[in-house]
Structure formats: structure tokens, C-alpha cells
C-alpha positions as CSV (number, residue, x, y, z in Angstrom):
1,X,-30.0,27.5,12.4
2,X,-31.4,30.2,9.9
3,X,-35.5,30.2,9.1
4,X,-33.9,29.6,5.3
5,X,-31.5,27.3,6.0
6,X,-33.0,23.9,4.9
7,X,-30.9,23.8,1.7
8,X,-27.5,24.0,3.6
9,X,-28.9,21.3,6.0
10,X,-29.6,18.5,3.4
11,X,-26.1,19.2,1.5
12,X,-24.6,18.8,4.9
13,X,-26.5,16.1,5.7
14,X,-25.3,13.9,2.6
15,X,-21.9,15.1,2.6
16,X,-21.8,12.8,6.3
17,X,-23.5,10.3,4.4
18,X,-20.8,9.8,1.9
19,X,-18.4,9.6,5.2
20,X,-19.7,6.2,5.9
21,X,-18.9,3.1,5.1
22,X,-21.8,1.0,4.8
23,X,-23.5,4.0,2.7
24,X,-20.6,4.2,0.1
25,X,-20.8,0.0,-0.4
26,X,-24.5,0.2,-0.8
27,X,-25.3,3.1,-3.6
28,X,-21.7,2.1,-4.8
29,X,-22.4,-1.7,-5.5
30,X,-18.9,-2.7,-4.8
31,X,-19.8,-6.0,-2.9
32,X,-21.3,-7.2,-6.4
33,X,-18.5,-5.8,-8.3
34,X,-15.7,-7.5,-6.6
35,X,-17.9,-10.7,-5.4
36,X,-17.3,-13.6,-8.2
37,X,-20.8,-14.2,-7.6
38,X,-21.7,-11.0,-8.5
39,X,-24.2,-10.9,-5.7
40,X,-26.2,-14.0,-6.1
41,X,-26.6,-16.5,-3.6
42,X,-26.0,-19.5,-5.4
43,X,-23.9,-20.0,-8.6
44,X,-22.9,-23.1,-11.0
45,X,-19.6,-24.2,-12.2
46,X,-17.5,-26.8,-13.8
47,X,-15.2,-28.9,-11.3
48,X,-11.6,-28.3,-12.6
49,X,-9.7,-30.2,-9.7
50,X,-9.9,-31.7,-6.3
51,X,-7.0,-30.9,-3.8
52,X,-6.6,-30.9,-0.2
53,X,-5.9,-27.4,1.9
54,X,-3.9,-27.3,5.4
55,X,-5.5,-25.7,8.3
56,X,-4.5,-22.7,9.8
57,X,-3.0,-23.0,13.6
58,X,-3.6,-24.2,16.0
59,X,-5.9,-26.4,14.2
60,X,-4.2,-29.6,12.0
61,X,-5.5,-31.6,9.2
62,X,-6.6,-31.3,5.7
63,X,-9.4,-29.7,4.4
64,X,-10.8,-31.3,1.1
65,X,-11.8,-28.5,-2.0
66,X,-12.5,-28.3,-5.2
67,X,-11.6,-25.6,-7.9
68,X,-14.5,-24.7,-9.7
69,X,-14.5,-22.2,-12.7
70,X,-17.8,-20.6,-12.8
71,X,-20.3,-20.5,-15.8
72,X,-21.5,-17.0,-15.4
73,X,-18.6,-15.2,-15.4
74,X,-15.2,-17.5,-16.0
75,X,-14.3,-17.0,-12.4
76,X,-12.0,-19.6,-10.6
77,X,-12.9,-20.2,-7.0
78,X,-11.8,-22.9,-4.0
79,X,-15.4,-24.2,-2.5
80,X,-15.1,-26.9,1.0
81,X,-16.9,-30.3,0.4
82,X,-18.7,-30.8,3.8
83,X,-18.8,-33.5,5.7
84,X,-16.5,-36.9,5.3
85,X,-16.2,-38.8,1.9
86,X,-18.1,-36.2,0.3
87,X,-15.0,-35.2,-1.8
88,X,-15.4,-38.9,-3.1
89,X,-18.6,-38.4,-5.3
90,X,-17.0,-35.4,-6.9
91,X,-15.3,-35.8,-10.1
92,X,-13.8,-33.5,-12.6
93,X,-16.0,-32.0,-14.9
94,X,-18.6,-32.5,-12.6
95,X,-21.3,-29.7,-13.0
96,X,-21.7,-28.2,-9.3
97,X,-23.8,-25.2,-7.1
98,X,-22.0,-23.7,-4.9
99,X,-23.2,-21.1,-1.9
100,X,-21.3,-18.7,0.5
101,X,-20.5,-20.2,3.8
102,X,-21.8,-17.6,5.5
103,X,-18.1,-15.9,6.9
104,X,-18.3,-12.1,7.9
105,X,-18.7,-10.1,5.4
106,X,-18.7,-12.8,3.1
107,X,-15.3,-13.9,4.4
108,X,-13.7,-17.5,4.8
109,X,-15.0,-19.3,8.2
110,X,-12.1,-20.3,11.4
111,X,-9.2,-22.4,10.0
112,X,-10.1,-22.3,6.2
113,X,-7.8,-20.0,4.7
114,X,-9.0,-18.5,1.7
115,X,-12.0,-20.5,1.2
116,X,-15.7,-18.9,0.7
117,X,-18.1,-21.0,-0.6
118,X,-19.2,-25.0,0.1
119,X,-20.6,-27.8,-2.9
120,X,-24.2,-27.8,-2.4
121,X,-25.4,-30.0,-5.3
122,X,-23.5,-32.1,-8.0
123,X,-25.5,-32.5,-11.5
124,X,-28.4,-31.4,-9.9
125,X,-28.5,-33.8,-7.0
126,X,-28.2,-32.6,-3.4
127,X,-24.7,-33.6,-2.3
128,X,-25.7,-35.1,0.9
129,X,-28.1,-37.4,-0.6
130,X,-25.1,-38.8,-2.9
131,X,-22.5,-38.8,-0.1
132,X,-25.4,-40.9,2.4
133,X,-26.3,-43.0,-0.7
134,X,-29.9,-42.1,-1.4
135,X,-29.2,-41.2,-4.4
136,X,-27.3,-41.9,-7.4
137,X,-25.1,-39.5,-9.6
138,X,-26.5,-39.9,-13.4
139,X,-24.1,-39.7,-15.8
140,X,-23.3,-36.6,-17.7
């Protein structure tokens, strides 16, 4: 360490910087560029289908989804309806918000392969309040 060596410090310094993970993903942006919600929390969609996904092991049953192409960028994801008979107030062509489930690193959750996000609200309404009946679905 030089009295004039300040300048060689700070180019080291960042050169480590860009050695890191984290760093590069931040100044980068490449969670928004390859996240279809392009960093948002929420995001609305069109319902294109309702299917049924299988578990992954050990765990056995069917998990009920929905397809839903995105408004803001065309985007086709797979989003879990929570809870039982909650599939049964969705429709096609439904308008829906979905949100991440919360995964790591913005991942799937346990025996869900594949699948990111949950329904939160269908034409506006929360979907809980349509599934418990306190609520009814107006027509679109």
C-alpha cells in the first residue's frame, strides 16, 4: 500500500464486485428481464384453460391451475388456485391477478412443479370471498 495508491484500490475493489453474484443480478436487472412479470408484484391476465397438475414424490394428488396469458406482455404462465373448490368459480376468459408464491428466488414451492404464482382475484373480486360465497362474480 503506496501513499498514491487509492486509484488502483477502487479498480480493484470493483473488479471483486463484478465477481459476485448478487452484484451482477442487481446493476444487471436480469431478474426483471427473465421474470414474466417483469418485476412487479402483481400482474393481470386472461384465463386460457383450467387443468389439473400431478405432485411431485412422495407427495400424491392433483393440484388444480390455470393457464393465464398475461395482459402486459403476452406471456403464458401456470398459477395454483388455493384452497378447495376454488378452481370452480374460475372460468375461461375470466379476467384474473395473479402474485408470486413466494418460492426461493422466486421459484415454485414443495411438490408443485413448475408453478410460480397463485389466483388472487377474479374480475376484480378477492377469490376467497367468491370461493366462501360472500360474494358474487358479475358478469363480464
Amino acid at each position: 500500500m503506496g501513499e498514491f495508491n487509492g486509484r488502483k484500490m477502487k479498480k480493484q475493489r470493483m473488479q471483486k464486485k463484478w465477481k459476485k453474484t448478487k452484484y451482477k443480478v442487481r446493476v444487471l436487472k436480469l431478474i426483471e428481464r427473465k421474470d414474466p412479470l417483469q418485476g412487479s408484484p402483481q400482474a393481470k391476465g386472461i384465463v386460457i384453460k383450467k387443468t389439473g397438475v400431478e405432485q411431485k414424490q412422495p407427495h400424491s394428488g392433483i393440484i388444480k391451475v390455470v393457464r393465464v396469458q398475461l395482459l402486459k406482455n403476452g406471456k403464458e404462465v401456470s398459477a395454483f388456485c388455493p384452497r378447495s373448490g376454488a378452481i370452480n368459480v374460475i372460468n375461461e376468459h375470466d379476467e384474473v391477478i395473479i402474485e408470486g408464491l413466494g418460492g426461493s428466488q422466486r421459484g415454485p414451492i414443495g411438490s408443485m412443479p413448475g408453478i410460480k404464482y397463485r389466483v388472487s382475484k377474479v374480475n376484480g373480486i378477492p377469490l376467497e370471498a367468491l370461493r366462501t360465497g360472500k360474494a358474487k362474480k358479475g358478469a363480464r
